[in-house]
C-alpha positions as CSV (number, residue, x, y, z in Angstrom):
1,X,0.0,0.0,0.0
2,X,3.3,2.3,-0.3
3,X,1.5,4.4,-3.3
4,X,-2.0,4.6,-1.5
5,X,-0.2,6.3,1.9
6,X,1.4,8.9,-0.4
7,X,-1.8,9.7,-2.2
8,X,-3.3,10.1,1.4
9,X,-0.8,12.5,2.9
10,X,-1.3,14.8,0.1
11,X,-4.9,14.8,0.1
12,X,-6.7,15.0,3.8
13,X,-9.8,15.1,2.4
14,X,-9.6,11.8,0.2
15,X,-8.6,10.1,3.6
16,X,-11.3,10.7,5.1
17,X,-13.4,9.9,2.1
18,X,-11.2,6.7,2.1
19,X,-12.3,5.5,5.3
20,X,-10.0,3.0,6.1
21,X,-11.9,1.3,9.1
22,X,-14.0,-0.2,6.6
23,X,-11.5,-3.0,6.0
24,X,-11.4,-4.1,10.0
25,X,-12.7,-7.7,10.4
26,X,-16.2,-8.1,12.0
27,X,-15.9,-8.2,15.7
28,X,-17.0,-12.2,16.6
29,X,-18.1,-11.9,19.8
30,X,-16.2,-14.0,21.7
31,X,-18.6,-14.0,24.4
32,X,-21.3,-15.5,22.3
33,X,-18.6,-18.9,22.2
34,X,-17.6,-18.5,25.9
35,X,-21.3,-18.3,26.6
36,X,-22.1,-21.5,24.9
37,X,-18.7,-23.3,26.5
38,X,-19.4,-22.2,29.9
39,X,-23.0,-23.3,29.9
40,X,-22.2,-26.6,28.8
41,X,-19.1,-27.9,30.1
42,X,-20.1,-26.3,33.6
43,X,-23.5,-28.2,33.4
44,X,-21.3,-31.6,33.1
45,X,-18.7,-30.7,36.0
46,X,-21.1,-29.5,38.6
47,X,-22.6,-33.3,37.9
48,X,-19.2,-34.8,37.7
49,X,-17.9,-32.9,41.1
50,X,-21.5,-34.9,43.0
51,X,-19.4,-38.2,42.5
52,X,-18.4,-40.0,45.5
53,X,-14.8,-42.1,45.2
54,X,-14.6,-45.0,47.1
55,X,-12.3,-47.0,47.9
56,X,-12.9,-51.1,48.2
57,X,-10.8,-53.7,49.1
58,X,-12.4,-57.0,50.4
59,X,-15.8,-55.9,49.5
60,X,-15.5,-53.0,52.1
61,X,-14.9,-49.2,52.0
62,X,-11.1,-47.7,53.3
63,X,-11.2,-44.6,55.1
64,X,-7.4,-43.6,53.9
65,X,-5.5,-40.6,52.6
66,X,-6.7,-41.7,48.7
67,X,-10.5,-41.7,50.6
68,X,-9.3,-37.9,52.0
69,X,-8.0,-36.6,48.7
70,X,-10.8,-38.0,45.9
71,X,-13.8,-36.5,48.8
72,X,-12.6,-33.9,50.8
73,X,-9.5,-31.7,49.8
74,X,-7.4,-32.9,47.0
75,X,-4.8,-29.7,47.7
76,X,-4.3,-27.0,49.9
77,X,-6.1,-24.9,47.7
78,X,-9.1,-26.3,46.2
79,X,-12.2,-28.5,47.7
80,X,-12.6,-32.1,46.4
81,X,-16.0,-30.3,44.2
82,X,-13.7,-27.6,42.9
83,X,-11.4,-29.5,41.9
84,X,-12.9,-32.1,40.0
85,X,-15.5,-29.1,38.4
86,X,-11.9,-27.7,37.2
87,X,-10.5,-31.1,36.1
88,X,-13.9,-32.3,33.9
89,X,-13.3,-28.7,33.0
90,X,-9.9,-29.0,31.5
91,X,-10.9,-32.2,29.9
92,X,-13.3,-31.5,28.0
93,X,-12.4,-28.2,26.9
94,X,-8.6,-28.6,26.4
95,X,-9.4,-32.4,25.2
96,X,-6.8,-33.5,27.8
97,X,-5.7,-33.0,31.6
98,X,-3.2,-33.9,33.4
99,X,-2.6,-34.5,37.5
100,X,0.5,-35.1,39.5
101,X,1.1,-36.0,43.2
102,X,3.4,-33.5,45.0
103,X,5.5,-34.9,47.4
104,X,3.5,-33.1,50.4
105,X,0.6,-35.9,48.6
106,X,-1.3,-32.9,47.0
107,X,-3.0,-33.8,43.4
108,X,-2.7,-30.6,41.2
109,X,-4.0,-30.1,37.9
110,X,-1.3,-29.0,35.9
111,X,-2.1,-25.6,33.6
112,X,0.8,-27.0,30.9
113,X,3.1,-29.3,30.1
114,X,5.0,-30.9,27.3
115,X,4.1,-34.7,26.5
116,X,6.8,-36.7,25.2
117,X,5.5,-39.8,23.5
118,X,7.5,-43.4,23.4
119,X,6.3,-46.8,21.1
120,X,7.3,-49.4,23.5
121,X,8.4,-46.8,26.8
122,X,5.9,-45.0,28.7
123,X,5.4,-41.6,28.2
124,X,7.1,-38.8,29.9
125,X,6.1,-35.7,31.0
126,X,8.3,-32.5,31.3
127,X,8.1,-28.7,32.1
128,X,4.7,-29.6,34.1
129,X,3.5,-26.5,35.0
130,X,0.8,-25.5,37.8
131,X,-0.1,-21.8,38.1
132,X,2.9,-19.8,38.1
133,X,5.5,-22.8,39.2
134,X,7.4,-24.9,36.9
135,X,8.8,-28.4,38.3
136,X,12.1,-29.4,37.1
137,X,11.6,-32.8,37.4
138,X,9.9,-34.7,34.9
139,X,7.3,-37.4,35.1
140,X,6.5,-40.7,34.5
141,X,3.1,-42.1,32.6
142,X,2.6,-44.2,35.4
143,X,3.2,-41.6,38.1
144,X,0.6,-39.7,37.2
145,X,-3.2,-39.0,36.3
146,X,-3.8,-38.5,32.3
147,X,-7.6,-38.3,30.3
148,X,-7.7,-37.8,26.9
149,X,-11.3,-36.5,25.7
150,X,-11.2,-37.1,21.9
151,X,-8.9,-36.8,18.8
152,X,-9.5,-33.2,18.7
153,X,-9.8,-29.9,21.0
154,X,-13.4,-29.2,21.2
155,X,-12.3,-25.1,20.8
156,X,-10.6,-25.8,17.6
157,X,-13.4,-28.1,16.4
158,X,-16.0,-25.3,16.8
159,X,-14.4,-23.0,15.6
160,X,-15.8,-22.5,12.2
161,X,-19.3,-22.3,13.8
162,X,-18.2,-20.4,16.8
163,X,-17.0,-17.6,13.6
164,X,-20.1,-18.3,11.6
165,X,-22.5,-17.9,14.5
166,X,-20.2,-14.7,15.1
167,X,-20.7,-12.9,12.4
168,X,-24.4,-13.2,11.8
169,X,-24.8,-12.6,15.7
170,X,-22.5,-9.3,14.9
171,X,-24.4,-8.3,12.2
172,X,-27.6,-9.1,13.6
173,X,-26.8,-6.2,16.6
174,X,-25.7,-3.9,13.9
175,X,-28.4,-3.9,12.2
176,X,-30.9,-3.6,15.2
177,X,-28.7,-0.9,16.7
178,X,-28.6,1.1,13.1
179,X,-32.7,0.6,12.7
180,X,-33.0,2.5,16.2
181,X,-30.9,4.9,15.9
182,X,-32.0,8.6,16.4
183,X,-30.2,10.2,13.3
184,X,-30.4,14.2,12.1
185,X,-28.6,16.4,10.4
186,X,-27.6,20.4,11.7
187,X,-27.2,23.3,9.5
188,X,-25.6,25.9,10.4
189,X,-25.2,29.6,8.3
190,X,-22.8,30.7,8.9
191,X,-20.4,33.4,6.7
192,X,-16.8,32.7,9.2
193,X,-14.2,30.2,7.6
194,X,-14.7,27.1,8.5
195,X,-11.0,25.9,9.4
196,X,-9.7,23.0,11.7
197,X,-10.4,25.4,14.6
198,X,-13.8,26.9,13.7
199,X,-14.9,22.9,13.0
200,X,-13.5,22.0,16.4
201,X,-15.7,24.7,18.7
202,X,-18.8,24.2,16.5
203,X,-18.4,20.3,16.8
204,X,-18.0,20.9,20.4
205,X,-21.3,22.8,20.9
206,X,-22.8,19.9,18.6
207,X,-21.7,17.6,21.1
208,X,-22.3,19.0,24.0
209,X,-26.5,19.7,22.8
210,X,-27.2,16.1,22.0
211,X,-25.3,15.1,25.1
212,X,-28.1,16.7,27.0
213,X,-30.7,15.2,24.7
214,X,-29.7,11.8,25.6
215,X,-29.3,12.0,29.2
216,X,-31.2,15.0,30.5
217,X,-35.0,14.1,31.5
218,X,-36.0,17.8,30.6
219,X,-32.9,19.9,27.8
220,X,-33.1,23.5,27.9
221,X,-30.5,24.8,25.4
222,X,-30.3,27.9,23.2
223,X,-32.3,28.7,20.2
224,X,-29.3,30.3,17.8
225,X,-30.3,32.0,14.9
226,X,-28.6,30.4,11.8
227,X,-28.7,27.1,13.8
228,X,-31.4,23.8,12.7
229,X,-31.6,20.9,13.7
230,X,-34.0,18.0,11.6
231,X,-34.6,14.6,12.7
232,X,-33.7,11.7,9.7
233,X,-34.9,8.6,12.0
234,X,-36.7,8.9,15.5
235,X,-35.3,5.5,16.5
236,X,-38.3,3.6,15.8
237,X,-37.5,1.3,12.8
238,X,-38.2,-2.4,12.9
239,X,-34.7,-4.3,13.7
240,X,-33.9,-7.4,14.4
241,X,-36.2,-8.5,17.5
242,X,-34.9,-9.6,21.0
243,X,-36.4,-12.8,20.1
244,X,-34.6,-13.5,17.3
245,X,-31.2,-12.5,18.9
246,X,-32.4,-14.8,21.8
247,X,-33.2,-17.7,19.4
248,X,-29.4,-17.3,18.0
249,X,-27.6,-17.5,20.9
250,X,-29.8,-20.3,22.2
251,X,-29.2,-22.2,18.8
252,X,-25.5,-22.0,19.5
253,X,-25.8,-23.5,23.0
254,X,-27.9,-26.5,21.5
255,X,-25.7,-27.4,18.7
256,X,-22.8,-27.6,21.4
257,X,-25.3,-29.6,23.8
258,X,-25.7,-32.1,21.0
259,X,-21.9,-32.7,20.5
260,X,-21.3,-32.9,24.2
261,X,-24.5,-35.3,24.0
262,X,-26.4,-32.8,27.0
263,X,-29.8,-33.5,26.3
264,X,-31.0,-29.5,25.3
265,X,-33.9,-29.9,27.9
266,X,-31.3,-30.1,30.8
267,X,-29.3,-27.5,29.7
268,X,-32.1,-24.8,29.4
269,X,-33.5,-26.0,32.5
270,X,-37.1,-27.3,30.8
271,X,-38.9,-29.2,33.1
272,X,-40.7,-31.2,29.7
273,X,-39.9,-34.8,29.4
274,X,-36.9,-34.5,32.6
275,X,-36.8,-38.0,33.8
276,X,-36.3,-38.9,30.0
277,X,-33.6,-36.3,29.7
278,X,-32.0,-37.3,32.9
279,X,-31.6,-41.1,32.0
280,X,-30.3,-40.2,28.2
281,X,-28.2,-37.7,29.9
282,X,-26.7,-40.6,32.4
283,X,-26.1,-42.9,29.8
284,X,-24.7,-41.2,27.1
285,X,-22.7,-38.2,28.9
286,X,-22.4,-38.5,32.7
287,X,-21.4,-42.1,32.4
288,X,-18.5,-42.4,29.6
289,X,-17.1,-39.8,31.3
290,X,-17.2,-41.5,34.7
291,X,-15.9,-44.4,33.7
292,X,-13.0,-42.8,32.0
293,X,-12.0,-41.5,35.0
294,X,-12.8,-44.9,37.3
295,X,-10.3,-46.7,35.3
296,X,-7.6,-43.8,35.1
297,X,-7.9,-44.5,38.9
298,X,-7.9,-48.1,39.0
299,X,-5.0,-48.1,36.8
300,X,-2.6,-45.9,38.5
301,X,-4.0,-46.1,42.5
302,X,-3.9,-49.8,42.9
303,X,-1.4,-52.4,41.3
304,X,-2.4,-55.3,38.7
305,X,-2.1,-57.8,41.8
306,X,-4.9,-55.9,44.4
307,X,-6.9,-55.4,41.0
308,X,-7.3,-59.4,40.0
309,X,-7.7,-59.5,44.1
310,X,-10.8,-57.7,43.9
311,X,-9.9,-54.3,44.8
312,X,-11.7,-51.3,43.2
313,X,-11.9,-47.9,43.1
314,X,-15.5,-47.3,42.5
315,X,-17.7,-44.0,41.5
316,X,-21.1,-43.3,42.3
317,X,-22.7,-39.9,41.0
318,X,-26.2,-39.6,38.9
319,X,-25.7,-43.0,37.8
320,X,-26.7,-44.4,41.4
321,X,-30.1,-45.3,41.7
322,X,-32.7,-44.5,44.1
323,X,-33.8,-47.4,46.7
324,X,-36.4,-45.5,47.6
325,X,-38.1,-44.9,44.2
326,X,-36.9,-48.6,43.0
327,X,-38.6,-50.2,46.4
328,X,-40.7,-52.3,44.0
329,X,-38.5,-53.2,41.7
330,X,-35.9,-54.6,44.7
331,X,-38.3,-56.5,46.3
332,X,-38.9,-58.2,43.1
333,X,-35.0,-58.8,42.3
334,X,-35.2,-60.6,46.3
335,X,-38.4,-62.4,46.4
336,X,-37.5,-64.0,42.7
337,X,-34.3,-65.5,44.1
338,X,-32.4,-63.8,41.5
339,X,-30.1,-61.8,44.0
340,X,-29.5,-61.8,47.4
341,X,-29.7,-58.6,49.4
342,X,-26.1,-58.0,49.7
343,X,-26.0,-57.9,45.7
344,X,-28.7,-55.9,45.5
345,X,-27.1,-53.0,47.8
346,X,-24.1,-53.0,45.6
347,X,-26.3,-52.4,42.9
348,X,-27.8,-49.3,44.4
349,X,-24.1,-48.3,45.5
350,X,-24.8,-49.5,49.0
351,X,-22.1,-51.7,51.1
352,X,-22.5,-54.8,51.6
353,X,-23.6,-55.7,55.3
354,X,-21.6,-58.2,57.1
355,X,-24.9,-60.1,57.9
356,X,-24.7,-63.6,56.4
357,X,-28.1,-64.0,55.9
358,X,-27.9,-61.0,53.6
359,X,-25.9,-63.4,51.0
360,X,-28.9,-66.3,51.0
361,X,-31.0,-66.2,48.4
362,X,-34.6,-65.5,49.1
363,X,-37.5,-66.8,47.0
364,X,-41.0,-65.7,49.2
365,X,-43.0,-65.7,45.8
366,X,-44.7,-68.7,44.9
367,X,-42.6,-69.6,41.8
368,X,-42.1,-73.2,40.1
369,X,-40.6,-74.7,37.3
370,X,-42.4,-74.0,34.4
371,X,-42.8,-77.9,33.3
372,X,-44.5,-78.6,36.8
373,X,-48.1,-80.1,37.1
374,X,-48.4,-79.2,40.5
375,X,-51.7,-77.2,41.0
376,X,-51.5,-73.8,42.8
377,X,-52.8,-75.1,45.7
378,X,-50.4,-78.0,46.4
């Protein structure tokens, strides 16, 4: 552009006829795509951060520094629901997060590092950053706590929507804001030369009268004679509706929802169909994720040996069910003699009681095999 600058420096007027602001790129609105992240990926980690760790070896729960760290207080700075909010967080977002174990037995989440991958090693991890400290050490695969979400971040792969969405959302407010605009023009006779100084002081008394339009209840100012004022637009054209605006944004949020597989009911709070929602929700979003995590745990909390033993590190959030609600449907699992009542608590995330009788089975329904010719009665 070295010949258009010169042509512009010698003529003041044909730059400002030759505005060169209309070549800036339409502003995205990067809230519109934090909106839609925020409102999503927080509506998984508040359900995520419910979860209770447990524990088990020999059937029973352990009340132990891993039971004190997955519950209560993971670090000196962060509560056991922060920090796994900030974790699901991280995952999901970033497609990856990674924790290590301080020496002082504090899990952090680290804010960066630098994978280094190995065929037939395991991995290593090095300049593991958390906050503003770097440690110099580096760290093994095994050593540490490592989700991947997907192949690809989910920033990056919404990004051409995130821009589309944008723009029309961008032009959208333009052209609302334009349609009620109060426009007018002011002409002024006057017979003094209009210079860089003159065009300063009268722009100044321009200013300041429309300043007191806008704000001022009541504007007394000056009736000059050689000084008129007409309206263009009062402000009152049709634009683009607060509805329609709304139904954008919203749009936005579902499309993410789907990807995230949030059923769009849950995230908007809808009340319509929410059992339904909740148990699609479970199963295809709250679940996968859970179990990631469950065997990131298993795998680098216990050893291969307490694992085939029967040790487990189990997680119970929205997936556990209610007894309460499912009172029918135990008594049935008992009274058929399919399960005993111990294996019926562990389905509904209970422990198991150390009552024998609680591992009989229990048939108190009058069933028989189905090639009996035993009457009812006999």
């Amino acid at each position: 552009m070295g010949w258009l600058d010169k042509v512009l420096r010698r003529n003041s007027e044909l730059e400002s006829l030759f505005d060169l602001d209309l070549y800036d790129e339409t502003n995205h609105r990067a809230y519109l795509k934090h909106m839609a992240l925020e409102t999503c990926i927080n509506f998984i980690g508040r359900t995520i951060s419910q979860s209770d760790f447990r524990v088990m070896k020999d059937g029973k729960r352990q009340i132990d520094d891993w039971h004190y760290l997955l519950n209560v207080r993971p670090n000196t700075d962060q509560t056991a629901t922060d920090f796994w909010q900030s974790f699901v967080y991280r995952l999901i977002n970033e497609n990856e997060v990674l924790v290590i174990l301080t020496n002082n037995n504090d899990l952090l989440i680290a804010d960066d590092f630098d994978r280094v991958e190995y065929a037939v090693y395991p991995d290593i991890f090095r300049n593991v950053t958390v906050k503003d400290y770097t440690f110099q050490r580096t760290f093994q695969m095994d050593e540490v706590i490592y989700l991947t979400y997907n192949n690809e971040k989910l920033t990056k792969f919404m990004k051409g929507m995130f821009d589309d969405f944008g723009d029309l959302f961008s032009r959208m407010i333009e052209i609302s804001m334009r349609n009620h605009q109060i426009r007018g023009t002011v002409g002024v006779d006057t017979t003094q030369k209009l210079d860089t100084e003159n065009q300063g002081r009268l722009q100044n008394f321009i200013d300041k009268l429309f300043t007191s339009f806008r704000k001022n209840t009541v504007a007394l100012v000056p009736k000059l004679k050689g000084f008129e004022y007409d309206e263009v637009a009062k402000g009152d054209g049709k634009g683009q509706s607060i509805e329609e605006i709304t139904k954008l944004k919203r749009s936005l949020v579902d499309d993410l929802a789907n990807i995230l597989g949030i059923p769009i009911a849950l995230v908007h709070g809808e009340l319509s169909d929410y059992e339904t929602s909740i148990k699609a929700y479970v199963r295809f979003c709250n679940s996968p994720i859970l179990r990631k995590i469950k065997n990131e745990l298993n795998a680098k909390i216990l050893t291969k040996e307490d694992y085939l033993k029967g040790d487990r590190i189990d997680v119970f959030g929205l997936t556990e069910r209610d007894l309460v609600e499912n009172a029918e449907s135990v008594d049935k699992l008992v009274a058929s003699g399919a399960f005993t009542r111990n294996e019926v608590r562990e389905l509904f995330g209970k422990e198991r009681s150390d009552d024998p009788e609680l591992d009989k089975f229990v048939i108190t329904k009058n069933y028989q095999s189905a090639n009996s010719s035993e009457g009812g009665d006999n």
